[in-house]
N, CA, C and O of each residue as an XYZ file, in Angstrom:
380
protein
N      48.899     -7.756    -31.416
C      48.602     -8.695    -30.351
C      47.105     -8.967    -30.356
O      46.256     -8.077    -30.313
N      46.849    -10.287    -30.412
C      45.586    -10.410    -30.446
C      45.035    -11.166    -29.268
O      45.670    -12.141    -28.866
N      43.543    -10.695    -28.479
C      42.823    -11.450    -27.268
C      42.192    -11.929    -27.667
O      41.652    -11.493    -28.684
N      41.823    -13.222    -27.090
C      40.583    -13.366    -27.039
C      39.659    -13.394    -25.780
O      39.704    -13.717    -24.593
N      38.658    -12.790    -26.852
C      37.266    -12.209    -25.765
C      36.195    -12.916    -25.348
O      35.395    -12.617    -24.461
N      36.231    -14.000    -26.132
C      35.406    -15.019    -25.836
C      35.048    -15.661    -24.270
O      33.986    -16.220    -23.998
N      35.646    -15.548    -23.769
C      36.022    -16.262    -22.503
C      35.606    -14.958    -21.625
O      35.034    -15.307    -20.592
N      35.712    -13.842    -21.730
C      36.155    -12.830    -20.928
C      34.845    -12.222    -20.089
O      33.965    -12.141    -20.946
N      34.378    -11.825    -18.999
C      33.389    -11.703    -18.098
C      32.944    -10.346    -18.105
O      33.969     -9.667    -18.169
N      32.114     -9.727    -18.078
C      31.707     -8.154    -17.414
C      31.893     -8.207    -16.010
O      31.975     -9.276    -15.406
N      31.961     -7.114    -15.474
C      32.435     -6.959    -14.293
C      31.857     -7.503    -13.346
O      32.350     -7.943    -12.308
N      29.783     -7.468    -14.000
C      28.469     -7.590    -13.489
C      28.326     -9.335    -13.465
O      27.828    -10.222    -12.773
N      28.971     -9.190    -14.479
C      28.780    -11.171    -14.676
C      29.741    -11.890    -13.320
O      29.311    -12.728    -12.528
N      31.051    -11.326    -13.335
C      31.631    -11.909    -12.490
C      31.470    -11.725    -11.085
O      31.806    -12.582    -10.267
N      30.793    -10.258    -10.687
C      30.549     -9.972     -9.285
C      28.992    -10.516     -8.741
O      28.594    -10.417     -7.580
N      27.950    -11.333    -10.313
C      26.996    -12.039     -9.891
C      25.871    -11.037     -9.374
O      24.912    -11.390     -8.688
N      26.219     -9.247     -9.963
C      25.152     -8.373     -9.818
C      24.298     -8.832    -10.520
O      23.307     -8.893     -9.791
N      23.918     -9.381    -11.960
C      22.881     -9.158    -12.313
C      21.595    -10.880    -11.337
O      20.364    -10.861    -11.337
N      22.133    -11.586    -10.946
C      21.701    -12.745    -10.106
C      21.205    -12.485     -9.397
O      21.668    -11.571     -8.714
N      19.877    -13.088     -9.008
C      18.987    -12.655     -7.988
C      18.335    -14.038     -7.478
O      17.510    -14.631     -8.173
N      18.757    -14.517     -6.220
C      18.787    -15.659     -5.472
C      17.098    -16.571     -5.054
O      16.332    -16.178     -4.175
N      16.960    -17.279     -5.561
C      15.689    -17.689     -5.383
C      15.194    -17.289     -3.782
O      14.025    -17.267     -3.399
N      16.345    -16.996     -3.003
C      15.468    -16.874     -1.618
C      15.113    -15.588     -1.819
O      14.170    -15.089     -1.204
N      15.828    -14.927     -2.695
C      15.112    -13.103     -3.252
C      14.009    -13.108     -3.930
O      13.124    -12.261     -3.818
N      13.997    -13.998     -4.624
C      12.502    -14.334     -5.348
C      11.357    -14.733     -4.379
O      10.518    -13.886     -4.074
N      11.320    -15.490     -4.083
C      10.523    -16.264     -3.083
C      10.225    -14.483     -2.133
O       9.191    -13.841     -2.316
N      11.308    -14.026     -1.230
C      10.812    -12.982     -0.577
C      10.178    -11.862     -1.151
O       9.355    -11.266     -0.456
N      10.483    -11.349     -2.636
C       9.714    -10.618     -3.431
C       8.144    -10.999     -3.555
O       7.096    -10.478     -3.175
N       8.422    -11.912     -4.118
C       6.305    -12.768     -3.936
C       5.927    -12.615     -2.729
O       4.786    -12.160     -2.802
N       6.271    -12.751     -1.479
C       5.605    -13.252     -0.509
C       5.429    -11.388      0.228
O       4.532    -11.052      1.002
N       6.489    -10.509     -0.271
C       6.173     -9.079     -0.261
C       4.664     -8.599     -1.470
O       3.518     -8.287     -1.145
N       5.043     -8.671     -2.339
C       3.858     -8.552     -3.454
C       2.612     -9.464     -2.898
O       1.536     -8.912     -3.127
N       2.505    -10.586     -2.299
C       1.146    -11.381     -2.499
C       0.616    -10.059     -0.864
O      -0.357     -9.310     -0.953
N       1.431    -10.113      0.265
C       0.728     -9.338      1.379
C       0.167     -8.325      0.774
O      -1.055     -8.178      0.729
N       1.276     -7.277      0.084
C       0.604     -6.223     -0.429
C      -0.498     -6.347     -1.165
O      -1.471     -5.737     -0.720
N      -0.722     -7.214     -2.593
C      -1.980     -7.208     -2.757
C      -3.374     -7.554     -2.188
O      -4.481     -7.108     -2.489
N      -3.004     -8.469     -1.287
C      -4.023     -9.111     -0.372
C      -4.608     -8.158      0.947
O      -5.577     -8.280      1.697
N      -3.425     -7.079      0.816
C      -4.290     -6.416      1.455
C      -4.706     -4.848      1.331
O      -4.164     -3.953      0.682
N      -5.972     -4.815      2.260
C      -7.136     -3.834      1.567
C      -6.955     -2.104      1.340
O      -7.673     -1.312      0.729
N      -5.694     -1.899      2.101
C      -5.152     -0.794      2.402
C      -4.492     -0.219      1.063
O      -4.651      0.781      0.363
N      -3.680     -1.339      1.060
C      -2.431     -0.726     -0.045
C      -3.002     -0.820     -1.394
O      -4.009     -1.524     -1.465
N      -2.646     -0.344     -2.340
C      -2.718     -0.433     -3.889
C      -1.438     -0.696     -4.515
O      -0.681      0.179     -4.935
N      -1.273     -1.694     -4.547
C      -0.235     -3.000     -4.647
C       0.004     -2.341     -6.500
O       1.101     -1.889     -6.829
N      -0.514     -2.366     -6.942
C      -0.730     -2.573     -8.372
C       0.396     -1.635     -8.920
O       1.103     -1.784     -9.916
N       0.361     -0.414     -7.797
C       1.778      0.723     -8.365
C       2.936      0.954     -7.816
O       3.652      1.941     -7.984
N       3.214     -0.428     -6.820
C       4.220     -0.533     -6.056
C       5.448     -1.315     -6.812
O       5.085     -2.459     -7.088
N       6.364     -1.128     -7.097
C       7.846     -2.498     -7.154
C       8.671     -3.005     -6.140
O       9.486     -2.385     -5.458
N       8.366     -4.243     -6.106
C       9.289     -4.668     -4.894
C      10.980     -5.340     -5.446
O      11.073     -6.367     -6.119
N      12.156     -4.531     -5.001
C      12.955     -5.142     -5.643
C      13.892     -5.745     -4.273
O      14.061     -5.099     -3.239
N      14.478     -7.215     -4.552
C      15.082     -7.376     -3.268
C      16.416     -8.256     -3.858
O      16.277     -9.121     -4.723
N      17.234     -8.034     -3.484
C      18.983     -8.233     -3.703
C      19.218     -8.841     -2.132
O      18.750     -8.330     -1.114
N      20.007     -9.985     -2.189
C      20.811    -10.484     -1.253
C      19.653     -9.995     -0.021
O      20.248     -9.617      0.988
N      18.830     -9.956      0.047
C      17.945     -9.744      1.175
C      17.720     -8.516      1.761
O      17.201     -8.322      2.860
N      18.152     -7.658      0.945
C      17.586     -6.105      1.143
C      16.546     -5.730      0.269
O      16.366     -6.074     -0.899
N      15.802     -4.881      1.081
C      14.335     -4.302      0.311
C      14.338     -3.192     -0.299
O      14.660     -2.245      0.418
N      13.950     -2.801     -2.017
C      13.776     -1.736     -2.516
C      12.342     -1.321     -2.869
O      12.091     -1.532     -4.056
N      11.397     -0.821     -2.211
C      10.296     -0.124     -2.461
C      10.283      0.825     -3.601
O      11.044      1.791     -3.554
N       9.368      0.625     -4.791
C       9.196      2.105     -5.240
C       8.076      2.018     -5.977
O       7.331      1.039     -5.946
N       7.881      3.098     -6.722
C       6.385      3.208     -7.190
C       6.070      4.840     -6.830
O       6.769      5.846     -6.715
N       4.347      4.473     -6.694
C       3.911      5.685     -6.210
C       2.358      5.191     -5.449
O       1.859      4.090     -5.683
N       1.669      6.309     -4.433
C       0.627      5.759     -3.806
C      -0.177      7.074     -3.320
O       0.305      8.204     -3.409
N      -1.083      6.877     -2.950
C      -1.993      7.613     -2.699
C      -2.093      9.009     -1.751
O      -2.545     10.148     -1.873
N      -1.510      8.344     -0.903
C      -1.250      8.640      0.636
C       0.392      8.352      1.592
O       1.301      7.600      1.238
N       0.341      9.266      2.909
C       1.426      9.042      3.398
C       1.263      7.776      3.948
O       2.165      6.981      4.211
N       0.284      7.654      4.079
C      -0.508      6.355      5.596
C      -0.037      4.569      4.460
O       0.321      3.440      4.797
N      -0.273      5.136      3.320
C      -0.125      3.713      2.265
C       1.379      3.651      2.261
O       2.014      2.657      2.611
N       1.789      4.532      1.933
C       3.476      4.453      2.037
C       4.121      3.885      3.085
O       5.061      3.097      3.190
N       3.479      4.401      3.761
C       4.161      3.540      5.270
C       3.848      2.431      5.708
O       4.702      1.711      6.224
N       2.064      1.909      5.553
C       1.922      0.658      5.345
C       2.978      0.011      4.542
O       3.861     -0.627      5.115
N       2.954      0.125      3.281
C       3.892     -0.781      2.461
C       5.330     -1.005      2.958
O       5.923     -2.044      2.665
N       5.820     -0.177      3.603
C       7.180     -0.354      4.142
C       6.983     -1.041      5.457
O       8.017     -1.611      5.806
N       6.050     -1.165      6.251
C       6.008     -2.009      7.368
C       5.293     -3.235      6.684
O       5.671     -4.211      7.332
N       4.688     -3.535      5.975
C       4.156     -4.890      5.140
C       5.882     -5.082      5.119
O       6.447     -5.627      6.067
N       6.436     -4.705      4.246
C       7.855     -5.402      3.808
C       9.151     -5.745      5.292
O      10.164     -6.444      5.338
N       8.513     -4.926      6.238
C       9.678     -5.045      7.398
C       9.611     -6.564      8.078
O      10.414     -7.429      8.428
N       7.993     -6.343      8.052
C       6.950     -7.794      9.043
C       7.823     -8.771      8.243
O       8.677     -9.337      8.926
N       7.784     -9.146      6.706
C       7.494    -10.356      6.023
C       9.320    -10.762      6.360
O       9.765    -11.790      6.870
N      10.008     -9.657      5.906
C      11.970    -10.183      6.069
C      12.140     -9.960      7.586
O      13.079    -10.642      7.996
N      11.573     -9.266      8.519
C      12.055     -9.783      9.822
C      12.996     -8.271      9.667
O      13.981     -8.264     10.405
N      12.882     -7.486      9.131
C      14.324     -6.124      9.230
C      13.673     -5.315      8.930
O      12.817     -5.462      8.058
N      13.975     -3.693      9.855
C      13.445     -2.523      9.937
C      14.201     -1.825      9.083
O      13.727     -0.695      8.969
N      15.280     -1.995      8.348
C      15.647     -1.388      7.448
C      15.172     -1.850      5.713
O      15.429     -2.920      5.160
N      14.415     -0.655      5.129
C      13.412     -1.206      3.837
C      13.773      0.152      3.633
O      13.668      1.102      4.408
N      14.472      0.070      1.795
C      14.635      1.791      1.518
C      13.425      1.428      0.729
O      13.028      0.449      0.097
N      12.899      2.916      1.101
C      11.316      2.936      0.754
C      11.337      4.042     -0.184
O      11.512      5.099      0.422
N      11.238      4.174     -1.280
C      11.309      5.080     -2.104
C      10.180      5.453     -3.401
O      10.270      5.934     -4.530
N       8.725      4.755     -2.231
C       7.421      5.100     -3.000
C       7.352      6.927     -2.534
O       7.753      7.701     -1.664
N       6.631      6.896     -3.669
C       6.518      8.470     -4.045
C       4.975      8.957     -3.655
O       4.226      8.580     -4.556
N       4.460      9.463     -2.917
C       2.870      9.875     -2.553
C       2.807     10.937     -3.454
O       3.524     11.936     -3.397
N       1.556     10.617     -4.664
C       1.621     11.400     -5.634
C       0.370     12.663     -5.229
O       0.451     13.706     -5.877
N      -0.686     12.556     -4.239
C      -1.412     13.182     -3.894
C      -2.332     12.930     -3.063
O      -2.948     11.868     -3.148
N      -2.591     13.778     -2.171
C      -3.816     13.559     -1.306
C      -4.788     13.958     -1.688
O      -4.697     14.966     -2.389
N      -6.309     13.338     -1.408
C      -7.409     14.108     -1.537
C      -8.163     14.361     -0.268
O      -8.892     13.467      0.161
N      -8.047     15.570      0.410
C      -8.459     15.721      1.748
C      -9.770     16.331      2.135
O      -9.423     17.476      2.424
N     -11.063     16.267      2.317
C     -12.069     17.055      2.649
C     -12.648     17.706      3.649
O     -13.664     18.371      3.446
């Protein structure tokens, strides 16, 4: 018996996981431009990933105080207190 496969979808193709909606784009930039623009955060080691309008934080940062900035930068810009924040504070330097 022979198929053909030609035609045939991944699971990812058909459920439109790998698609990421220009209004996800657009909210990714406008997360990335705050963060870099501002003086606090160090934008540079952060990833902002956003699906259907949920926020994925990750990276790594300096401090607890930057971490949490960055997750309230991302709450302000989508309007939602839920942002899984999963930057990593790689060290403090305290004197």
């Amino acid at each position: 018996m022979l198929c053909n496969v030609a035609g045939m979808q991944t699971f990812q193709q058909r459920s439109g996981v790998n698609q990421v909606s220009p209004a996800d784009i657009e909210l990714r930039n406008q997360i990335q431009a705050e963060m870099h623009g501002h003086g606090a955060v160090d934008a540079t080691k952060i990833g902002v990933v956003v699906r259907g309008g949920q926020v994925l934080l990750w990276g790594s940062v300096a401090s607890e105080q930057e971490r949490t900035l960055a997750a309230e930068i991302a709450a302000r810009i989508t309007a939602r207190a839920a942002i899984i924040n999963h930057i990593q504070v790689l060290g403090t330097t305290q004197s």
